[in-house]
Structure formats: C-alpha cells, structure tokens
C-alpha positions as CSV (number, residue, x, y, z in Angstrom):
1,X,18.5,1.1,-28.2
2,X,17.8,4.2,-26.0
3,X,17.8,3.8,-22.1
4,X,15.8,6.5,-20.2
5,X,15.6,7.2,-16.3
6,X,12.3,9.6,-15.9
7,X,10.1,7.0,-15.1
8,X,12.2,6.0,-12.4
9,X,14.6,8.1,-10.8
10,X,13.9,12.1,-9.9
11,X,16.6,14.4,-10.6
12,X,18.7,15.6,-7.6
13,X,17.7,19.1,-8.3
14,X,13.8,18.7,-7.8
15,X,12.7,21.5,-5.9
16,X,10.1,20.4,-2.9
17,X,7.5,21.8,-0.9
18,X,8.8,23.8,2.2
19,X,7.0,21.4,4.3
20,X,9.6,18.8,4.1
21,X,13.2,17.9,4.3
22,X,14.6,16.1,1.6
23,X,17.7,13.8,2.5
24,X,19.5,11.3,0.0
25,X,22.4,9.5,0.4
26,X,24.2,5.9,0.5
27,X,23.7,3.5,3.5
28,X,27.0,1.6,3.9
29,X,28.8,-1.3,5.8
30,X,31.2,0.9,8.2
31,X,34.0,-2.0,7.7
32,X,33.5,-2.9,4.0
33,X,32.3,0.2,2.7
34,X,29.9,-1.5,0.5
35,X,26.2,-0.6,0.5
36,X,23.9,-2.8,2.8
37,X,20.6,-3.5,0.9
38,X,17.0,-2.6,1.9
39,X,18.3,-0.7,5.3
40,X,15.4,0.6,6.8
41,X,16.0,5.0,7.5
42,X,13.2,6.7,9.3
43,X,11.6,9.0,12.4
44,X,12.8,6.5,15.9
45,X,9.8,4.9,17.5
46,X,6.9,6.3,14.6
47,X,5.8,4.8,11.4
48,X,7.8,7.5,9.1
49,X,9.8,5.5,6.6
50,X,11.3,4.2,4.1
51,X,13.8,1.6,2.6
52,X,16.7,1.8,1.1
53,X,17.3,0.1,-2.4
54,X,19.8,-3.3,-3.1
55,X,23.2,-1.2,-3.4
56,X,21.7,0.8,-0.3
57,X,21.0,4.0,-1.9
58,X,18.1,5.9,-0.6
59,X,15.9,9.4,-1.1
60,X,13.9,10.4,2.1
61,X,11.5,13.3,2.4
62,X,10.7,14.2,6.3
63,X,7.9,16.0,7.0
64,X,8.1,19.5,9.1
65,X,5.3,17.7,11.9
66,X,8.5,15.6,12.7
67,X,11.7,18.0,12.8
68,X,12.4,17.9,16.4
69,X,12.7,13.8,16.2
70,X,15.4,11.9,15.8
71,X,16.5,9.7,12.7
72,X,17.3,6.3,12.6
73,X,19.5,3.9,10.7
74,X,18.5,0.1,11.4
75,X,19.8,-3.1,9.0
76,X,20.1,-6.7,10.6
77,X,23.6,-7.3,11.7
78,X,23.8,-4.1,12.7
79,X,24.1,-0.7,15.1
80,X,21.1,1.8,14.8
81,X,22.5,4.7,13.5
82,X,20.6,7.9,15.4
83,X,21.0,11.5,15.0
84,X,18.8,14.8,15.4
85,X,16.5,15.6,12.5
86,X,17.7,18.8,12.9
87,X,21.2,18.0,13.2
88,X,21.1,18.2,9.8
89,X,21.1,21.9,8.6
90,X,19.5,21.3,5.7
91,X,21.8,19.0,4.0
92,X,20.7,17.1,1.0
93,X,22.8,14.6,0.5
94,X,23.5,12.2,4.0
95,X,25.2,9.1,3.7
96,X,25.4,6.8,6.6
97,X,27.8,4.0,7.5
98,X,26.4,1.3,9.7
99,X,28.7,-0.7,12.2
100,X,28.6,-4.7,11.8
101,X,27.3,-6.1,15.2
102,X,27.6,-10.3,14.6
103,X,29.0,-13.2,17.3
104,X,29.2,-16.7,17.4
105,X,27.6,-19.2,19.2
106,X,28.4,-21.6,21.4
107,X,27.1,-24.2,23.6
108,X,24.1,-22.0,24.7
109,X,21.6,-22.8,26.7
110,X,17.7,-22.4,27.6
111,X,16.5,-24.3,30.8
112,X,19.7,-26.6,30.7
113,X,19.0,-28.0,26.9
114,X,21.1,-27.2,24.3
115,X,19.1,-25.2,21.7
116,X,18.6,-26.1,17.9
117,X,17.7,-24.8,15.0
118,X,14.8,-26.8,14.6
119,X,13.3,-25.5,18.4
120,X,14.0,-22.1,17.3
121,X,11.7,-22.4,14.2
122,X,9.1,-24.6,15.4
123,X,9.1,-21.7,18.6
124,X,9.1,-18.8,16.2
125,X,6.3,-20.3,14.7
126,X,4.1,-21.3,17.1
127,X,4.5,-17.6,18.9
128,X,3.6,-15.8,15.0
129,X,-0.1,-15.4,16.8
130,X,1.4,-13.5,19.8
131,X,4.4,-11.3,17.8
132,X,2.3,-9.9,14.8
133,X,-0.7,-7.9,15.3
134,X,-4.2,-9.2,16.2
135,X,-6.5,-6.1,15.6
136,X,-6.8,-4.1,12.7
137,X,-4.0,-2.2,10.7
138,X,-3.0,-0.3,7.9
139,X,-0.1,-0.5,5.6
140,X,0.7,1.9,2.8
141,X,3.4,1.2,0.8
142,X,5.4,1.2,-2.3
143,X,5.0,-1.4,-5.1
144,X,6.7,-2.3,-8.2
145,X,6.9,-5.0,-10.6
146,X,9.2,-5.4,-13.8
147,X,10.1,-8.2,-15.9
148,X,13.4,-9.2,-17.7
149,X,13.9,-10.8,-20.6
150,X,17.3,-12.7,-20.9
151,X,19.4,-9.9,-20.1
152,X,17.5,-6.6,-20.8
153,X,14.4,-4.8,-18.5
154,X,11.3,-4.7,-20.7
155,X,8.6,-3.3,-18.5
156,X,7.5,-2.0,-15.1
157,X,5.2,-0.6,-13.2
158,X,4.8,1.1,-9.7
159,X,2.0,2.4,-7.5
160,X,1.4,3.5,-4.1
161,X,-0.8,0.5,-2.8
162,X,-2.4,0.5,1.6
163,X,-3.7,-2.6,2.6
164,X,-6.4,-2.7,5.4
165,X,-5.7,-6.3,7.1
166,X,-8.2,-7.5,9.8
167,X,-5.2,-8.5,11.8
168,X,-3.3,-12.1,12.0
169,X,-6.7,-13.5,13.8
170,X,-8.6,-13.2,10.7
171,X,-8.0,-15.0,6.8
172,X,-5.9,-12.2,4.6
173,X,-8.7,-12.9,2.0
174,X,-10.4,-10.4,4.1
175,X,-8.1,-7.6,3.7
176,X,-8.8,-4.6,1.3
177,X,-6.4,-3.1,-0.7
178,X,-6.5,0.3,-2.5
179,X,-4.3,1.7,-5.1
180,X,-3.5,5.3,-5.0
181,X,-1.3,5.9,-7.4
182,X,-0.1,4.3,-10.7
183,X,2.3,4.5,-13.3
184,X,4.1,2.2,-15.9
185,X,6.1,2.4,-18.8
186,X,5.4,2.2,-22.5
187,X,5.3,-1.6,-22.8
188,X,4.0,-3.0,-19.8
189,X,0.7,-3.8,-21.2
190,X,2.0,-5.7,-24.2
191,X,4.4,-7.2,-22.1
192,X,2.4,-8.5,-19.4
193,X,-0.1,-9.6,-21.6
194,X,2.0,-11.7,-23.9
195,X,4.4,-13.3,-21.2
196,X,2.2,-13.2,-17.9
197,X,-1.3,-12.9,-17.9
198,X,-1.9,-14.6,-21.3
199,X,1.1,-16.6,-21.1
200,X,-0.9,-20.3,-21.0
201,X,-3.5,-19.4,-24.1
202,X,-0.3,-19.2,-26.6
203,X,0.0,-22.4,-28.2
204,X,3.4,-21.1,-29.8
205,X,5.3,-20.8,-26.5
206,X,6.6,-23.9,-25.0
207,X,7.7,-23.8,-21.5
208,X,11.3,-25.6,-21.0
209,X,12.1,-24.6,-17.4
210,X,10.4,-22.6,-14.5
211,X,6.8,-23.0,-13.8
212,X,4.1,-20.8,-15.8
213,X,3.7,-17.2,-14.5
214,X,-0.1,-17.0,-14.7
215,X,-1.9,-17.0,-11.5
216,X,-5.6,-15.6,-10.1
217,X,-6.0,-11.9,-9.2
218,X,-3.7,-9.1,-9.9
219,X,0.1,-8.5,-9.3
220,X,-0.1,-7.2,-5.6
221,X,-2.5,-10.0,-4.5
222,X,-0.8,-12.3,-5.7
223,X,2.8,-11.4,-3.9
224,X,0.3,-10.9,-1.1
225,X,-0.8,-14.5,-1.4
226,X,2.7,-15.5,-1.1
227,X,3.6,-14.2,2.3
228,X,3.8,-17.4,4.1
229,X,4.1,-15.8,7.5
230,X,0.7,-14.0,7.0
231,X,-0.5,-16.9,5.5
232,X,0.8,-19.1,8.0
233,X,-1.9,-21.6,8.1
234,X,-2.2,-21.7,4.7
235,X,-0.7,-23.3,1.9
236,X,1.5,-20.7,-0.6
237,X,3.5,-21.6,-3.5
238,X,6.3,-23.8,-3.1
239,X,6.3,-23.5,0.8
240,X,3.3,-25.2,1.6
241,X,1.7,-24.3,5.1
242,X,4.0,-22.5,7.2
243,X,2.5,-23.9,10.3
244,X,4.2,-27.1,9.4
245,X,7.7,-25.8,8.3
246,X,9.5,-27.0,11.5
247,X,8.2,-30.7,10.7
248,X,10.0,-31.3,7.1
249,X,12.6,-32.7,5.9
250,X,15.2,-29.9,6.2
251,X,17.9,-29.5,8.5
252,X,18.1,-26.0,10.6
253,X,21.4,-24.8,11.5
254,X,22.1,-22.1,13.5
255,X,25.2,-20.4,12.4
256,X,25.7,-17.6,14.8
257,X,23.6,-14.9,16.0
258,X,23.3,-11.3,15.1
259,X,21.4,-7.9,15.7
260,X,18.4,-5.5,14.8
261,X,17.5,-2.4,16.5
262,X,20.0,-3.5,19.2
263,X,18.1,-7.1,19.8
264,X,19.5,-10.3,19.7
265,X,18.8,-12.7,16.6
266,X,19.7,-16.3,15.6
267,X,20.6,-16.7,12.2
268,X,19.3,-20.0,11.1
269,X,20.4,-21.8,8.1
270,X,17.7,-23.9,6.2
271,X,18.8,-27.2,3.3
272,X,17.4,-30.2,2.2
273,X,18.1,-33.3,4.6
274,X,19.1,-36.6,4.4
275,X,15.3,-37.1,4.0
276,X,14.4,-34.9,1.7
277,X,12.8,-37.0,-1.2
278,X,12.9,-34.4,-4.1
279,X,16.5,-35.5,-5.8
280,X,16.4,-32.4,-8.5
281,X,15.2,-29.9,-5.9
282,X,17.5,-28.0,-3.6
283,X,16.4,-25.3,-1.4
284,X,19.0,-22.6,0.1
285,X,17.3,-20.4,3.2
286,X,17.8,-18.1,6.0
287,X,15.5,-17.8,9.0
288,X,16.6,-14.7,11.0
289,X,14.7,-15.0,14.6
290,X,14.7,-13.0,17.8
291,X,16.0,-14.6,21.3
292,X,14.2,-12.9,23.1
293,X,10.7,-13.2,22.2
294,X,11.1,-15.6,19.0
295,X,9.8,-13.4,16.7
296,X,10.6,-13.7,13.0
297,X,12.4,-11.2,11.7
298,X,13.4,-12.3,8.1
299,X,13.3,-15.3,6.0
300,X,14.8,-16.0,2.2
301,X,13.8,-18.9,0.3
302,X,15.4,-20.1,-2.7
303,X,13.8,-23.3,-4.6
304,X,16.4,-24.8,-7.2
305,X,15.1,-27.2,-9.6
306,X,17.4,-29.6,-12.1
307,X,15.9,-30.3,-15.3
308,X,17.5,-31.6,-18.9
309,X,20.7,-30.8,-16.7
310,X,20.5,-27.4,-16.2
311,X,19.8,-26.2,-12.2
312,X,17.4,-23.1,-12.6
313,X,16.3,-21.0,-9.3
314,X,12.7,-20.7,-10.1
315,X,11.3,-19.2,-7.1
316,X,12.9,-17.1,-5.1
317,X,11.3,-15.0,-1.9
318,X,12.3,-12.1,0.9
319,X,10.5,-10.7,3.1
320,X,11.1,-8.4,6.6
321,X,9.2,-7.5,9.7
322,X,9.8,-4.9,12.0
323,X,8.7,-3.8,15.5
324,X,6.5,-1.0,15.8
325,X,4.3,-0.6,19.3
326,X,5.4,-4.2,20.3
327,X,4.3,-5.9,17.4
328,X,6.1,-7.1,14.2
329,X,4.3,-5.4,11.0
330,X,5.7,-5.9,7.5
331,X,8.9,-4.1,6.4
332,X,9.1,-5.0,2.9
333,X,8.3,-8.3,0.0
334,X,9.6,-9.4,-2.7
335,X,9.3,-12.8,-4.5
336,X,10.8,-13.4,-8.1
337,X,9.4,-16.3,-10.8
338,X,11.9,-17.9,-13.2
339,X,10.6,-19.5,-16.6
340,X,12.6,-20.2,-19.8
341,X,10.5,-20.5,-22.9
342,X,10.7,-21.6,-26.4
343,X,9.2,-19.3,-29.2
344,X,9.2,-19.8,-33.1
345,X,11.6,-17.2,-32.8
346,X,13.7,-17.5,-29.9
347,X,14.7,-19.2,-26.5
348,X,13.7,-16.6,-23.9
349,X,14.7,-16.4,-19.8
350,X,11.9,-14.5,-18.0
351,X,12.0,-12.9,-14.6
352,X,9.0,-11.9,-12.9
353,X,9.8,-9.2,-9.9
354,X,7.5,-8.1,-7.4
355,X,8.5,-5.7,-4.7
356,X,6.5,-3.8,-1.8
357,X,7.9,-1.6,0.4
358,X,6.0,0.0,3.5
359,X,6.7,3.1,4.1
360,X,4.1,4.0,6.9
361,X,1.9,1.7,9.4
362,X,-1.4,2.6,11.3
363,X,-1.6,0.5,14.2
364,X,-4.3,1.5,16.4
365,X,-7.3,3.9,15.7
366,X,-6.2,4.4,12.1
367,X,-8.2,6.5,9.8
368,X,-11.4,4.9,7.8
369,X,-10.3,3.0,4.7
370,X,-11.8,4.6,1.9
371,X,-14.0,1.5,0.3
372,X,-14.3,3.1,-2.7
373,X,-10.8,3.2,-3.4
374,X,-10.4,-0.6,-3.5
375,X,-9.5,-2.5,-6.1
376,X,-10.6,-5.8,-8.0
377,X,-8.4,-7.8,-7.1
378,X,-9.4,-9.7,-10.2
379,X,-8.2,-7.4,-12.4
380,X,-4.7,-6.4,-13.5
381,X,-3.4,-3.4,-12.3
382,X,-3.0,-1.4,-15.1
383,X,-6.8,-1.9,-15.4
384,X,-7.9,-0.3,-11.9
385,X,-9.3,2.8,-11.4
386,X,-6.3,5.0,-10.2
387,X,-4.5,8.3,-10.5
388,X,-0.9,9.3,-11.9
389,X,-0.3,12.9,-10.9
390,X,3.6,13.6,-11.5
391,X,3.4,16.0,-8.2
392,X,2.7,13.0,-6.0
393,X,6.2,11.4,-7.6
394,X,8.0,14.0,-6.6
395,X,7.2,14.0,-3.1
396,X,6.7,10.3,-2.4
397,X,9.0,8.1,-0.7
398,X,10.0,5.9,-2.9
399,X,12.7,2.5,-3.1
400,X,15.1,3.8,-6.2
401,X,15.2,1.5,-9.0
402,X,19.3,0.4,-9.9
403,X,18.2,-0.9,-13.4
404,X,17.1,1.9,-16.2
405,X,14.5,0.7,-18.6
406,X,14.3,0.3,-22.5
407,X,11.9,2.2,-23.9
C-alpha cells in the first residue's frame, strides 16, 4: 500500500504571493503542553480566520490589508492569546501556548434561586432568537468529508463552500449555498457511490449496526440539515426539535464553569435520566453556555446504541459559535455516522465524516451572492459545477488533515 499527502497537506516550503503572511505552527495547552483542538487563530474583532485542526496544528495566511492588526488566540477554557501582526518579523513557523482559565461552582445564585442545569438550557434556548443573527449573512468556509473503512481512510473530498442564510428569522431551506472550489481523491466516487449514496439499492450488503448512510441532497446540505441550533424549531436526526431539548428526559448538570474570549461559560453536562425510556440507548453531552447573556457557545452529542451486545456510537455531532458584531455566527460543524455492514466478502465498520470550518463572515452589507454559483443541492458534490485550480490550494486557509490517504 502507498500513503500519499499532496492532496492534503502543502509543503512547508511553498512559496506565496507577497500579499500575505504565511504563519504555521502548533496551538498548545500552556500547562499540559498538548495540542488543544479546533482553536480558533485570527485578525481580533474582524472575520479573518481560521481553525486549527484536532492535535491543534494550524497554517494561516494574513493578508497585507490587515498587517497593522493584532492576532488572536481563542479556545474555550481559555486566555486569548494577542500579539502584533507585525510583531512577527516574518516568521513562518509560530506556535502558541494557551493558558487554562477553569473554576468551580458553587452555590450560585440568580435573583436568590439556586441555578440548574436544566434553567440554563431551557434559557439558552429560548434567547437562540436574540444571540444569533436575524438579517442576512454570509459564511464562507472550508469543507471536507472522508470515509473510513475499519481501520484505513478510503476517500475524501474538500471544497471551499459560502452559504447565504436569510438569518435565524427565516427556514434554513431558504439559504443558498455555492461551491467554489473542489477537489477529491482517486476513489471518492466509487466509494461514495458504493457505501453512501447507493448504499440501500445493494441487496448484498446487510446492515448489522448503525443506521443507513443515505439521506436527500448532497454532503454539505445534509451536515447543514443537522445543525440543530439553526434548525432549532425543527426536527434533525437523532435530536429531535431543539426547541424542546430542555423538556426530556435527561438530567443537566453543571459541572463548573469556564471561559471564551475572556467571558464566563457554564459547562453543562447532559445523560439519560431516570426517565429515559430507551434501555439500549445512552447519550454522553456537553452544553457550553454563556452567563452572561446565555448564549450557546458549543454542544457535543454522542448517541450510543446496544445491539446483539455490542454498544456502537452511531452518531456523533460538534459544532461552535462565536461572537462577531454582537452576534453568535457559526465557528465550525462536524457530525460523524457509524454503520457496520455485512458483505459476501467481508464484515465492514464505516465512518462517515463531515467537517466545515468558517473561515470568514459577512455580517452586514455583504457583497451580492453570486446565484449562478449555487449548487443543486440535489446532487452530490462531486457532480456540481465547480473549479479545482491548484493556485487557490496554495493560498487558502485551510483546517490540516492528521490522517494521510490511500491511494
């Protein structure tokens, strides 16, 4: 077997445009030294960005319009890290250490009641029409989905995808979305086809755990479709309507509190509870909320499902807001599908990932969406209408990839 890199990773010595400053480097815990996963590194108080990968590694190209800013650090849990763009000199290789800022909590309290986890959520909820944006907005970002087979990568694929949404006042179905650049590797289209988009018209596969990765609509639309805080008065996949979160059966404990960009937020812990009336489902969770204005921050969701046995996580999804001219707009989403499927030939454990990470947001008077740019959203993406032009790679800002693929 051969592993190659090119499709993923640029090499250190790519030579850029004199119109930008190219940074990469290693975001790390200060105390642990290990890397702290999908920090966020970009221009303080503008839309400049990117995020850093799981072991924190990142590559960051600043554009000369922005030297005389400063950069920032920011992870939840803790300090922003700031210095002077141009306190760099030209260094291409920055790594940052972050400091931990985490406390306890005890016996407070709001208007003489003692808070609980369940308030916090239910409030966090009820305030998602006043923390996330109402008008118009643009998000351009970087997407990728790949797909593992037991143990080994078998295909991806990655474009630079902007979504026009209408704002949190109008359905998501009314968004558009246009792809501006796509890639993928030798396989994906066999791949996808055989364990995704074909995967229920094979009368030779027999699914033995997980749930069947077909859906409706493309790759992108479909994590879309998943984002129950966008979709928050809608039902999505294995969350149900978000609206109603606060009123089932789980228990929510807050654990202790922590920080982002120097504000205070509860850590809420989310399990089944003594009511839950699913016996081979568990569900393992994190709500991460603000105290000062409730707005949510971060969740994870983990659905565990015991079958012939054997507990599988079948679903699992992240996702990550951040504040940019006083409202919360997406940082990055990613969701991951579990199946396990007999063959003829084999017993197979597929992963489905699907990852988008924003790296820029047009809040107010953003330029016209180009209509013409949109995709189907009924069509995979390897089918849409879009570009691959290796100079865009190699000055994009893109989430590195830890896993090489098999070619």
């Amino acid at each position: 077997m051969k592993w190659i890199i090119p499709l993923i990773f640029l090499s250190a010595t790519t030579q850029l445009c004199a119109q930008q400053v190219f940074i990469k480097g290693t975001i790390t815990d200060e105390e642990t030294g290990k890397g702290v996963s999908f920090a966020h590194i970009g221009v303080c108080a503008k839309s400049i960005g990117t995020v850093a990968n799981e072991a924190g590694s990142f590559e960051f190209r600043i554009p000369d319009s922005v030297l005389d800013d400063t950069l920032c650090a920011t992870a939840i849990g803790y300090e922003t890290f700031k210095i002077s763009i141009s306190e760099l000199n030209g260094r291409s290789i920055f790594d940052i250490a972050l400091v931990p800022q985490i406390s306890y909590l005890n016996n407070i309290l709001i208007k003489d009641e003692k808070i609980t986890g369940r308030r916090v959520v239910a409030k966090a909820i009820a305030r998602i029409a006043r923390n996330y944006p109402k008008n118009p907005f643009v998000l351009t970002g970087y997407y990728r989905d790949y797909l593992r087979k037991n143990d080994e990568y078998i295909s991806f694929l990655e474009g630079v995808i902007s979504i026009e949404d209408k704002g949190f006042r109008k359905s998501p179905d009314k968004a558009n979305i246009n792809i501006e650049q796509i890639r993928y590797s030798k396989n994906y289209i066999k791949y996808f086809t055989e364990y995704v988009s074909e995967f229920n018209k094979d009368s030779t596969k027999l699914l033995m755990h997980g749930i069947s990765p077909s859906f409706k609509g493309n790759e992108f639309s479909n994590l879309y479709y998943h984002n129950p805080i966008r979709n928050h008065l809608q039902s999505v996949p294995f969350i149900g309507i978000f609206d109603t979160f606060a009123d089932r059966s789980y228990d929510f404990e807050i654990e202790y509190y922590t920080y982002v960009d120097d504000k205070e937020v509860y850590v809420i812990n989310i399990s089944p509870g003594k009511d839950f009336r699913f016996t081979h489902v568990s569900i393992k969770g994190k709500l991460f909320v603000r105290t000062d204005n409730f707005a949510i921050v971060k969740f994870n969701y983990a659905y565990f499902v015991t079958k012939r046995l054997e507990t599988k996580k079948w679903f699992e999804l992240n996702i990550e807001y951040r504040e940019f001219e006083d409202k919360m707009y997406l940082k990055y989403f990613s969701l991951m599908n579990y199946f396990k499927l007999l063959t003829i030939e084999e017993i197979a454990e597929m992963h489905v990932f699907r990852e988008y990470f924003v790296n820029d947001i047009q809040a107010k008077n953003h330029e016209d969406f180009d209509l013409s740019l949109s995709i189907d959203q009924h069509l995979p993406l390897y089918q849409q209408n879009a570009p691959n032009e290796p100079q865009f790679w190699m000055n994009y800002n893109r989430t590195l990839l830890e896993q090489p693929l098999m070619e």
